[in-house]
N, C-alpha and C positions, 0 to 999 in steps of 0.2 A: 504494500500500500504506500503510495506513493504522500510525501506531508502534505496534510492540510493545517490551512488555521482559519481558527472560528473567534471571531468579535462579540464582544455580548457589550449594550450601554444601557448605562441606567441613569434616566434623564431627571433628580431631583430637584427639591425645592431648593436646597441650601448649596447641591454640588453635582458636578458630571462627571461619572465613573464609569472609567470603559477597560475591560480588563481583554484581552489577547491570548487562546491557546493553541498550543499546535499538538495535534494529531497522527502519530503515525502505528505505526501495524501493532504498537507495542504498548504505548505511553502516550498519556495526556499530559500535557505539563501546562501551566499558566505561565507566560515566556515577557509579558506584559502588561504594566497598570499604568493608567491616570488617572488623576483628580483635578477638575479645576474650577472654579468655582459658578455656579450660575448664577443668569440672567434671565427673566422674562416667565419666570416660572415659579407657579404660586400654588400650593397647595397639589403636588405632584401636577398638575396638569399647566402648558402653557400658556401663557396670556400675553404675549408679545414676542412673537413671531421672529423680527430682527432680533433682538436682543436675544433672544435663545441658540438661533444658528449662529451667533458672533460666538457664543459661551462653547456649545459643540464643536467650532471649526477649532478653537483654541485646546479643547481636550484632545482631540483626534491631532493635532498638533501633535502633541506631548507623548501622544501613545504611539504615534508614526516614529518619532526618535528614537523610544527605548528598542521597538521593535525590528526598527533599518527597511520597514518598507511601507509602501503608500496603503492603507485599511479602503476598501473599495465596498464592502457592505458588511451587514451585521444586522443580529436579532435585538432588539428595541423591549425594552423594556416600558409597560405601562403601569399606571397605577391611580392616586387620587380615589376621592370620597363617592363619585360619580359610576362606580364597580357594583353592581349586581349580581347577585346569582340565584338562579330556579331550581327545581327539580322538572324532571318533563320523562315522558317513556314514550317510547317509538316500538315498532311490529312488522316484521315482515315476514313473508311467506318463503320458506325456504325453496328455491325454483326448482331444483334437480332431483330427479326419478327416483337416486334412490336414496333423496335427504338427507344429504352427506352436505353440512353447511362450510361454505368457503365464504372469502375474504370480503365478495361482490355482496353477499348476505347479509353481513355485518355494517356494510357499507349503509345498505338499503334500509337497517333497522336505526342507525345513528343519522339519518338525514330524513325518517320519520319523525324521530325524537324533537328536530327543530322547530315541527311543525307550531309550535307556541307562539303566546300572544307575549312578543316583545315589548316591553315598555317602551312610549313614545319617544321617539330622536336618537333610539339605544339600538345596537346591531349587537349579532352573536361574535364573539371571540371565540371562546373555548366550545366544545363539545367534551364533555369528561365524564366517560363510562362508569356507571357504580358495581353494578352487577346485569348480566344477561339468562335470562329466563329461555332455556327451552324446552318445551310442550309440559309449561309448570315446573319445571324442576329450577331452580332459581342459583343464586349465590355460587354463578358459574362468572370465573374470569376471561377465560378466552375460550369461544365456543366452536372455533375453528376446526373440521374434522369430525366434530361431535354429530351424531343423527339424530334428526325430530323432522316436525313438519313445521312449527311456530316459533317463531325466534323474536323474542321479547328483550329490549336493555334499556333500563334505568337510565340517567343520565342528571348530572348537575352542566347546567350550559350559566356561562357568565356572559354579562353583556357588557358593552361599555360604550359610553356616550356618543355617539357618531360625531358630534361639534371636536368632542376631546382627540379622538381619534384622525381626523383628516386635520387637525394641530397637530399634532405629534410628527404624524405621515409629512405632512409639509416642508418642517424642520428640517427633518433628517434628510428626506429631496434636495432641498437647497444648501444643505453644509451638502453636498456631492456624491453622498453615500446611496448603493442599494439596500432594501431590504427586504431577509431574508424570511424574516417570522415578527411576529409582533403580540408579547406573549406577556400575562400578567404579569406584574414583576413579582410577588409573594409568592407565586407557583412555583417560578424558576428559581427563586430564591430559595425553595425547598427543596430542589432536587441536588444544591450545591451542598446543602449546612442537614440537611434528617438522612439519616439512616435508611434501608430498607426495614431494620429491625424498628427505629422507632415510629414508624409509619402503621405497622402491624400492629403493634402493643398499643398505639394510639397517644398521638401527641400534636402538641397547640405552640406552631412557631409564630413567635410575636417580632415584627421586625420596627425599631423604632427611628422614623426618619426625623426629618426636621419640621416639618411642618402634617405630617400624616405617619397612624402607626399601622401598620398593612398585617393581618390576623392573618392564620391558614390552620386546619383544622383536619387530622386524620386519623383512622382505625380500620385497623384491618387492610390497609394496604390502599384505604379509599378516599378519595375527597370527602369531607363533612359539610364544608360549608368554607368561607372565605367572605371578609370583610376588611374594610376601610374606613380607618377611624381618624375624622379632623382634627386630632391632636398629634402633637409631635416635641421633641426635645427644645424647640425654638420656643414655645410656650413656657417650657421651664427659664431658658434666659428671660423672658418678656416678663414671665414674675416679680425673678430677683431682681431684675431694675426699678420693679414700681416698690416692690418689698424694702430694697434697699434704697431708695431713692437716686438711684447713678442711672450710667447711661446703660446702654445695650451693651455696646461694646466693652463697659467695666463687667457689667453682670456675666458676658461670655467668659471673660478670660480666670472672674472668679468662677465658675462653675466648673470650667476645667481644671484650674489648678487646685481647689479645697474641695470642690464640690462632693456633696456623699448622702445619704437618705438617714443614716442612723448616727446620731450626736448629741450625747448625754452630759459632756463637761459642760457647764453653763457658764465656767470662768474664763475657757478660751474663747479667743478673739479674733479676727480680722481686722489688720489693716488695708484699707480702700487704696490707700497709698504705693501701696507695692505695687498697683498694678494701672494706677495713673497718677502721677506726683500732683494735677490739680485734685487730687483729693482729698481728704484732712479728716473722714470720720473712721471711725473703730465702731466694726458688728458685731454682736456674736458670732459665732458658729456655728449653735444651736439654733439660731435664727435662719439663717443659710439651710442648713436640714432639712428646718420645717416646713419653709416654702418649696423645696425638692419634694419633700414627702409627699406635701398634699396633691401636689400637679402629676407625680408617677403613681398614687394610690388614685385619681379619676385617670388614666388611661387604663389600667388594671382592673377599673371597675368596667369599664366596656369592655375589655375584653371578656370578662366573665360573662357578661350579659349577652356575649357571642357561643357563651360553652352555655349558659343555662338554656338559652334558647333551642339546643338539641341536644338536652339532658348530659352534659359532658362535665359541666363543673364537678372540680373535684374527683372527677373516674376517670383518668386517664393515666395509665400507668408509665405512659412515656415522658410524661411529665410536662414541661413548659421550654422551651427554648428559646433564647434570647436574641436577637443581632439586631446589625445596624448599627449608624452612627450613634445613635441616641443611648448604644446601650453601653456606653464609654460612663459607666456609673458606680464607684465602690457601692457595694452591698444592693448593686441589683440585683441579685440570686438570689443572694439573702432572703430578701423583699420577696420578692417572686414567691417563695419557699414558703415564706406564713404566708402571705396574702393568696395563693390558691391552692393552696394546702397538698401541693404535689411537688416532684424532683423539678428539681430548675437547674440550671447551666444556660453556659454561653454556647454559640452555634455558629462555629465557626467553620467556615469552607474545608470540605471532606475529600480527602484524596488525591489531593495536590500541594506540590511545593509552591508559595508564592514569594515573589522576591522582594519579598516588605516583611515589616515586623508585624508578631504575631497577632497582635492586637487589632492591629489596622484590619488586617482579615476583616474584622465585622463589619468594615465600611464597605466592604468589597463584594460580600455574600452575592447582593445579588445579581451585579454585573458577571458576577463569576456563572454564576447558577445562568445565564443565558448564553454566556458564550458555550457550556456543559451543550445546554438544549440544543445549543446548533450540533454538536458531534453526536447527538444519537440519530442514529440511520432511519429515514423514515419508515423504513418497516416496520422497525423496532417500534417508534412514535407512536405509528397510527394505530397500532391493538390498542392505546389505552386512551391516548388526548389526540383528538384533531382539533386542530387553529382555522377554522371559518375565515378571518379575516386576511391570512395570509395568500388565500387564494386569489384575492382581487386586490394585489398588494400590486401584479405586476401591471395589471390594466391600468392602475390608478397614476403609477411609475411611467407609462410611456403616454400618457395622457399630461402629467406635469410637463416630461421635459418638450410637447409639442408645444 
């Protein structure tokens, strides 16, 4: 097999990460990152057009350098508040004599399933099989081979806002690039940082970005559910500035440098001064906690309100998973730990060397997790997620650049 290399970017509120792998007969490796900071984009999703493609030309910049050569397409990363998802089931009749179900069957029962009433101005993205039913007998993975006459499959389909979606599309057109897939970003980010085992045992990856925290939710090897939550780690600085009366920029560089959720000395202090000389007061510490605590205990609580809504609170033996920039937090496991009374850790990209420090991984997850989805073979893909959208990615493509 001759090298390939697959691009994955993840178009954020606060930054643009685009990670670089190469593929050969043997070995994946992540050969490539950048970060740089964005423009134009609010709440994962774009809201100024120019100012987004100037942010993306300048990451693909920086990721063309470490790499030594020019990045010509890549899978796109979506995300934002604006993400849905259903349940839906599709049926179809097995066509051959002697009901022996192949590929084509499969095909016909997952483009039943679409048949649903999409919310207004929302198109399908994902198609994501739960289980396939033949002639009743259910809680079949891949029914390939198998004999019946009725072939029944479950289905969770996500949608996502067509306004959001042909923004995105747009961007990425005009910084130069193709694209290849165009794929949730908390999905892809789950294929990079969960296990196969913790996906089975049942486990709730929370990714916390800057301005949105993006939920994904599995057992038994299935999609549960998936959500997007208006909150994000930026709302933790926009606290401690009003909390502590400074600016944005002071409350950043406190929140990096002391910042932490559990803080019981009431005698230490902060100086505001270390980290802008116009500053003159002294905080507590404990102050600093408190307002961390309460703004990461209401992200926490919507996440739960994502696990009670299909019985999952608290039953998930996989426990809780962390990433993300936001989750750059002493004693977020901790936290995690009591507050949903299940195993917590951090979740960091699986099964690659990357050429940064360990930590930073969380920033990366889920750039990484899309450059992954580009290297699995669409064979592989299509038994379990087809991407609707990518199909009309290339009409849409020779449609811009006329």
């Amino acid at each position: 097999m001759k090298e390939r290399y697959y691009t994955g970017i993840d178009i954020g509120t606060y930054s643009i990460k685009i990670a670089v792998i190469k593929k050969d007969e043997e070995t994946s490796q992540v050969i490539g990152i950048a970060e740089e900071l964005s423009e134009g984009v609010s709440k994962g999703a774009i809201v100024n057009i120019d100012s987004a493609v100037s942010s993306l030309s300048k990451a693909l910049e920086s990721a063309e350098r470490m790499v030594g050569f020019p990045i010509t397409n890549a899978t796109i990363g979506i995300s934002g508040p604006n993400i849905k998802i259903q349940k839906s089931k599709g049926i179809a009749a097995v066509s051959r004599s002697n009901s022996e179900i192949r590929e084509d069957d499969v095909d016909r029962a997952l483009e039943a399933s679409q048949a649903v009433s999409s919310p207004v101005n929302y198109e399908i993205l994902h198609v994501i099989p739960v289980e396939f039913i033949v002639d009743g007998h259910g809680h079949i993975k891949d029914p390939v081979g198998m004999i019946g006459i009725r072939l029944e499959v479950v289905t969770q389909i996500i949608h996502a806002l067509s306004g959001d979606v042909k923004n995105l599309t747009n961007t990425v057109y005009r910084s130069g690039l193709d694209i290849d897939d165009l794929v949730l970003g908390i999905l892809a980010c789950s294929d990079s940082v969960l296990t196969n085992r913790q996906k089975e045992l049942g486990s709730c990856l929370i990714n916390i970005g800057a301005a949105t925290t993006s939920v994904i939710v599995f057992e038994e090897g299935d999609l549960l559910d998936a959500a997007v939550i208006p909150i994000g780690s930026a709302h933790i600085t926009s606290d401690l500035a009003i909390g502590l009366r400074t600016s944005v920029e002071v409350a950043e560089r406190v929140k990096k440098a002391v910042g932490r959720i559990y803080g019981n000395n009431k005698k230490e202090t902060v100086n505001l001064a270390d980290f802008d000389p116009e500053e003159e007061q002294k905080v507590p510490l404990h102050q600093i906690c408190e307002i961390i605590e309460a703004r990461v205990e209401e992200i926490f609580d919507h996440v739960n309100k994502v696990l009670s809504k299909i019985g999952r609170a608290g039953r998930l033996p996989g426990g809780v998973v962390i990433t993300g920039g936001g989750a750059h937090m002493p004693d977020i496991v901790e936290y995690a730990r009591n507050h949903f009374k299940l195993p917590a850790t951090f979740g960091y990209p699986q099964g690659f060397d990357i050429p940064i420090e360990k930590d930073r991984g969380l920033n990366f997850s889920t750039a990484i997790g899309l450059a992954k989805w580009a290297t699995e073979e669409v064979s592989d893909r299509g038994k379990n997620i087809k991407s609707s959208v990518s199909n009309v990615l290339n009409k849409i493509f020779s449609i811009f650049k006329s």
